[in-house]
SENUKE-884738 format. One record per residue (C-alpha): residue in one letter; residue number from 1; x, y, z; chain. Coordinates in pm, 1 decimal. Layout:
["a" NUM [X Y Z] "A"],
...
//
This chain:
["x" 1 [0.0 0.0 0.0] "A"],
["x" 2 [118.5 349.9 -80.9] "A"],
["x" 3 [-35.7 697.6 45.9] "A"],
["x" 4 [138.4 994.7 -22.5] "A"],
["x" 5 [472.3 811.5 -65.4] "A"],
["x" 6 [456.0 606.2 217.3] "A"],
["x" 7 [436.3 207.4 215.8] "A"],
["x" 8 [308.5 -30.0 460.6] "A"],
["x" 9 [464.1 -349.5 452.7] "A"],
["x" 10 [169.1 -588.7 513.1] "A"],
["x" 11 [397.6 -921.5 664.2] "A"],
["x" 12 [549.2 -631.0 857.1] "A"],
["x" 13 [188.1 -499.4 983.8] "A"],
["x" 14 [23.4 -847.8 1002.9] "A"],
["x" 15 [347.4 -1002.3 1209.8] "A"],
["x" 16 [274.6 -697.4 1440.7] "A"],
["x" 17 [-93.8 -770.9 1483.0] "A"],
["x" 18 [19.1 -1152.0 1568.4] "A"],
["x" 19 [278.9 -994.3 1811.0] "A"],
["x" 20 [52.0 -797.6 2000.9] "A"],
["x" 21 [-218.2 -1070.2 1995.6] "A"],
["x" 22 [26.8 -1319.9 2100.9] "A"],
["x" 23 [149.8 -1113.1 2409.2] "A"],
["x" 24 [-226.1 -1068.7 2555.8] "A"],
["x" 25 [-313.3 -1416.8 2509.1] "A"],
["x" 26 [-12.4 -1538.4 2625.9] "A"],
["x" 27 [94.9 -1253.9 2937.9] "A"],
["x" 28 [-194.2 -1079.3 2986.6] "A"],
["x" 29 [-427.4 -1397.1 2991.4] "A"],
["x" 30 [-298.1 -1566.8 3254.3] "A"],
["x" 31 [-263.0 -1288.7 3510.5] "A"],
["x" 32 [-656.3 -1210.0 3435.6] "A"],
["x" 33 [-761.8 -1595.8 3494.9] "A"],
["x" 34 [-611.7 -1600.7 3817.4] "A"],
["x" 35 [-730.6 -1289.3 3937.4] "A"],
["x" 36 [-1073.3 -1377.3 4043.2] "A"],
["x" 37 [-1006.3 -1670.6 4204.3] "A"],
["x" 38 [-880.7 -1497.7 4539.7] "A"],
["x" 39 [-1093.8 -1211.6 4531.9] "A"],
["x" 40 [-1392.6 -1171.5 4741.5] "A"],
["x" 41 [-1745.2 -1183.1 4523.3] "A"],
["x" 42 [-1806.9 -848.0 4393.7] "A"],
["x" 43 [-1456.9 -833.9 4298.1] "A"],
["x" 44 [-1441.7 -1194.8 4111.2] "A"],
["x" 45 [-1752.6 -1060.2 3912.6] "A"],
["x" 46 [-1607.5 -771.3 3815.4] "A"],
["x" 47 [-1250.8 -922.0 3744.5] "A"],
["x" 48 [-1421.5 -1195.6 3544.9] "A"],
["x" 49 [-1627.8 -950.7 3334.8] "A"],
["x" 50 [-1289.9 -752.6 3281.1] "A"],
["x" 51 [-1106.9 -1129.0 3174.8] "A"],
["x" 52 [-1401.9 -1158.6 2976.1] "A"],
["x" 53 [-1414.0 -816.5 2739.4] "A"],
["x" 54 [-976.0 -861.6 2740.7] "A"],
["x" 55 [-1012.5 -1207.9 2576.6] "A"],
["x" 56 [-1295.3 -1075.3 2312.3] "A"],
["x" 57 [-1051.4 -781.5 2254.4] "A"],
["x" 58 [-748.0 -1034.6 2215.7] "A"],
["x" 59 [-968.1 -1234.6 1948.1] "A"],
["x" 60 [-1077.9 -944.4 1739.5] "A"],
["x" 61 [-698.8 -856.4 1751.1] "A"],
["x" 62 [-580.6 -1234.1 1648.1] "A"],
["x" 63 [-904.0 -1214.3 1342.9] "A"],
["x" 64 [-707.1 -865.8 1225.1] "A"],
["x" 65 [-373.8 -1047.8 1229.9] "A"],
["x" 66 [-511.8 -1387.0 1045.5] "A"],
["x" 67 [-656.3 -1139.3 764.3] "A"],
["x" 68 [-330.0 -890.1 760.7] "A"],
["x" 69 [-45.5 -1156.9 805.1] "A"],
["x" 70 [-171.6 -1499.4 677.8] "A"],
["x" 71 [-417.1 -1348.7 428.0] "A"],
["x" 72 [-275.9 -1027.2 247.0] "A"],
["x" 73 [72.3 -1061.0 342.8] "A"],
["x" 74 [107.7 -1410.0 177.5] "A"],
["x" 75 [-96.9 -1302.4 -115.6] "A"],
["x" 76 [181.9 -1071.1 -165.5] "A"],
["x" 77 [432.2 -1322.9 -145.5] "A"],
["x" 78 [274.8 -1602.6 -358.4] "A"],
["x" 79 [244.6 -1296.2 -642.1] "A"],
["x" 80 [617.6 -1194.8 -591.0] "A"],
["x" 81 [677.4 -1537.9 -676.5] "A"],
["x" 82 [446.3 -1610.8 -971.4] "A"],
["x" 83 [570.1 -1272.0 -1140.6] "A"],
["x" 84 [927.9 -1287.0 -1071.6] "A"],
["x" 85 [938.8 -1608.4 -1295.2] "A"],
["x" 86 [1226.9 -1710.3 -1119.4] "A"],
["x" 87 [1014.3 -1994.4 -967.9] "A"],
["x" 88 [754.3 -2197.5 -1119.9] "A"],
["x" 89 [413.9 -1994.3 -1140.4] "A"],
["x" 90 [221.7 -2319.0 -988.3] "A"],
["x" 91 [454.1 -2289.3 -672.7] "A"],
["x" 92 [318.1 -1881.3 -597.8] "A"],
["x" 93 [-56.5 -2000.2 -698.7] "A"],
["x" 94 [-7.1 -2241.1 -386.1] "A"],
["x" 95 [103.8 -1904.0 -126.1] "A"],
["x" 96 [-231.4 -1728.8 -291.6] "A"],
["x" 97 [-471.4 -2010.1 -241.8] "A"],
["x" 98 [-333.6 -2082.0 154.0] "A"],
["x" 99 [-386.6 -1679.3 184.8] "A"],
["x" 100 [-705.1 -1705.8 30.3] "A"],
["x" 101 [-830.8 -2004.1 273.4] "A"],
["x" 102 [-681.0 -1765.1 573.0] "A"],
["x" 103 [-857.1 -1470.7 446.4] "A"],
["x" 104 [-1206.2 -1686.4 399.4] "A"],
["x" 105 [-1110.8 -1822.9 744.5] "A"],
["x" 106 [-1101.2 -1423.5 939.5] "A"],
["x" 107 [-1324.8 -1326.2 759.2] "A"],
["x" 108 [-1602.7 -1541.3 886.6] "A"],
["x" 109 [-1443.4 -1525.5 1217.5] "A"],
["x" 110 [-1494.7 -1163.4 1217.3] "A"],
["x" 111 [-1830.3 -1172.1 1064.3] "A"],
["x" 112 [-1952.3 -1389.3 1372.9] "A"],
["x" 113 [-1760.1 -1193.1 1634.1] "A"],
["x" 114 [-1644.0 -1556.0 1803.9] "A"],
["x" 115 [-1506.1 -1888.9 1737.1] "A"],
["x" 116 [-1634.2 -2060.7 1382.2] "A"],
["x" 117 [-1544.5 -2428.1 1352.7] "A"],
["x" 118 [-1524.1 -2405.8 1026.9] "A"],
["x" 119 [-1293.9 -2089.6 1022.2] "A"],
["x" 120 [-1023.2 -2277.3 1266.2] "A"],
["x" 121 [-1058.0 -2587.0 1070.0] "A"],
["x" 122 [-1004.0 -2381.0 708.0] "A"],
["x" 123 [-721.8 -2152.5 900.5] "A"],
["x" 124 [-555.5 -2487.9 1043.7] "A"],
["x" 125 [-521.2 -2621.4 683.8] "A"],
["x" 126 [-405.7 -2289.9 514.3] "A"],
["x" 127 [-140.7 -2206.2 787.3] "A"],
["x" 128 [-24.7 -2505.1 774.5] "A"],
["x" 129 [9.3 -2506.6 409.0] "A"],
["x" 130 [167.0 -2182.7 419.9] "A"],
["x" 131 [412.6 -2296.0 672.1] "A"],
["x" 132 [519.0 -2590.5 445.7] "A"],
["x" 133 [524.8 -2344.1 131.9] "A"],
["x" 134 [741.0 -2118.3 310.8] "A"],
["x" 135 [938.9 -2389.7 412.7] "A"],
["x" 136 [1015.9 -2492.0 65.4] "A"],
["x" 137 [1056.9 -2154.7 -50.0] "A"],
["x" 138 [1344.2 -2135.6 180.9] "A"],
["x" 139 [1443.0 -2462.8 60.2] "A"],
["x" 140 [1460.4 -2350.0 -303.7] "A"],
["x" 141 [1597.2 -2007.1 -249.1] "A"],
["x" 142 [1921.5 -2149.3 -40.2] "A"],
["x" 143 [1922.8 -2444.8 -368.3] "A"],
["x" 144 [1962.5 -2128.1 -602.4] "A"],
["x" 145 [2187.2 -1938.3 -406.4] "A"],
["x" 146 [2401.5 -2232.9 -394.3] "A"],
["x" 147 [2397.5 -2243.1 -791.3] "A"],
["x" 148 [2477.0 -1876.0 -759.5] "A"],
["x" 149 [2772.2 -1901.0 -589.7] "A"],
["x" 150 [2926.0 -2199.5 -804.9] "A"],
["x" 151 [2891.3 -1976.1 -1089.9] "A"],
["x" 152 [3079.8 -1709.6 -984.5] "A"],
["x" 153 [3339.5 -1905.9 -835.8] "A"],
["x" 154 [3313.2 -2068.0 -1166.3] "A"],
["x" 155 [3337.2 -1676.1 -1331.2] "A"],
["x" 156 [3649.9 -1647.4 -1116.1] "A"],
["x" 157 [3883.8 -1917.3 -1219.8] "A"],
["x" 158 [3819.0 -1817.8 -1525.6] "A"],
["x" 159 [3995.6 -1463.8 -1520.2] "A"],
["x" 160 [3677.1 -1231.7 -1614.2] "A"],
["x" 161 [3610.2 -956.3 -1461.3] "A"],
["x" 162 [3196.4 -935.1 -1437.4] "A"],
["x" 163 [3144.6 -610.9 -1260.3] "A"],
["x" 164 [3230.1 -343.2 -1580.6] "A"],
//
């Protein structure tokens, strides 16, 4: 995205969403479950209800994040791969559709303001998908860096000079 000559990296806005999502649910979370257990009765209520709106808060947060990191992020990636050619076009059109299933998967999420079964069991299948594809990505980018490196070694026993 661009406004006024500014960009916004969306892995880089997404993986900040999951950050801050990650650190209520997995800081924040545990301090507010144990608070009502020693309080006296008004004060568990009201503790509770506070646990309560944190953890809605904390879920809308994680539905932003699914949409912004695992949806348009890896869109972004899967099409940096299919029109770099540098990589088989079939290999991006996997990143898309696992972004696509994440996107489908917040989406519904946020349209029903809770938990959907069927939005943790599509988001299970496309993160995991998109783990593995970035996995091999990895994979294939360290293969081609290899190759890059033999042929310039190969460039330098040779005498040329490439850089003029």
């Amino acid at each position: 995205m661009n406004h006024a000559g500014r960009s916004v990296d969306p892995g880089l806005l997404g993986s900040a969403v999951v950050t801050v999502s990650s650190a209520i649910d997995g800081f924040v979370m545990k301090a507010l479950a144990v608070a009502p257990a020693g309080a006296a009765a008004p004060d568990a209520a009201s503790k509770l209800r506070i646990s309560i709106a944190v953890k809605e808060v904390d879920f809308g947060i994680w539905s932003i994040g699914m949409l912004a990191f695992f949806g348009v992020a890896f869109a972004c990636f899967g099409g940096a791969v299919i029109g770099s050619r540098r990589y088989p076009a079939w290999f991006g059109w996997i990143a898309v559709v696992g972004a696509g299933g994440s996107t489908v998967a917040a989406l519904l999420q946020i349209a029903a303001g809770g938990e959907v079964q069927a939005a943790e069991t599509i988001f299970f299948v496309s993160s995991l998908s998109l783990t593995l594809w970035t996995f091999a990505l990895g994979m294939l980018m360290w293969r081609k860096r290899a190759d890059t490196t033999a042929d310039t070694l190969s460039f330098a026993s040779t005498g040329v000079d490439l850089r003029r």
